[in-house]
Phi, psi and omega in degrees: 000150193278157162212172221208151180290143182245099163221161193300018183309303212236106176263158156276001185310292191305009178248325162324327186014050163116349200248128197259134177220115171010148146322278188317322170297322178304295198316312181305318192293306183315303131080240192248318148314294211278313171281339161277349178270323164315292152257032168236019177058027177268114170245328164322070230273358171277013175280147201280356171272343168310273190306356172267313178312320182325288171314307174327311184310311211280357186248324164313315171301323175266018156296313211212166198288141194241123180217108187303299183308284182335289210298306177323272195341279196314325162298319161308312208271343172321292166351286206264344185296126220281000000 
């Protein structure tokens, strides 16, 4: 598994709304959140592109299998896609 420094700027828990995932997967997803949020500049967490990364991690996560780099890319690249 890929790792990424993990802190507590930007959590995903309040983007979760009810929906449960393993202890390793929230961590991988957080994350993955948290370096994707980082790097597009975002702190805001009332910003409406916070809540599309969010989501994304979180719908890229119950797809597959959890790797925090892998997961970062693929949302960036979600993102960015014409």
């Amino acid at each position: 598994m890929g790792s990424l420094q993990c802190r507590e700027a930007m959590p995903l828990t309040p983007y979760l709304h009810g929906r449960s995932f393993d202890p390793d997967t929230l961590k991988c997803m957080g994350s993955a959140f948290d370096a994707a949020c980082k790097q597009l500049g975002l702190i805001d967490r009332t910003d409406p592109l916070t809540q599309l990364v969010a989501e994304s991690v979180i719908a890229l996560a119950r797809r597959d299998e959890c790797d925090p780099l892998e997961l970062k890319e693929r949302v960036l690249r979600s993102l960015t896609r014409p």
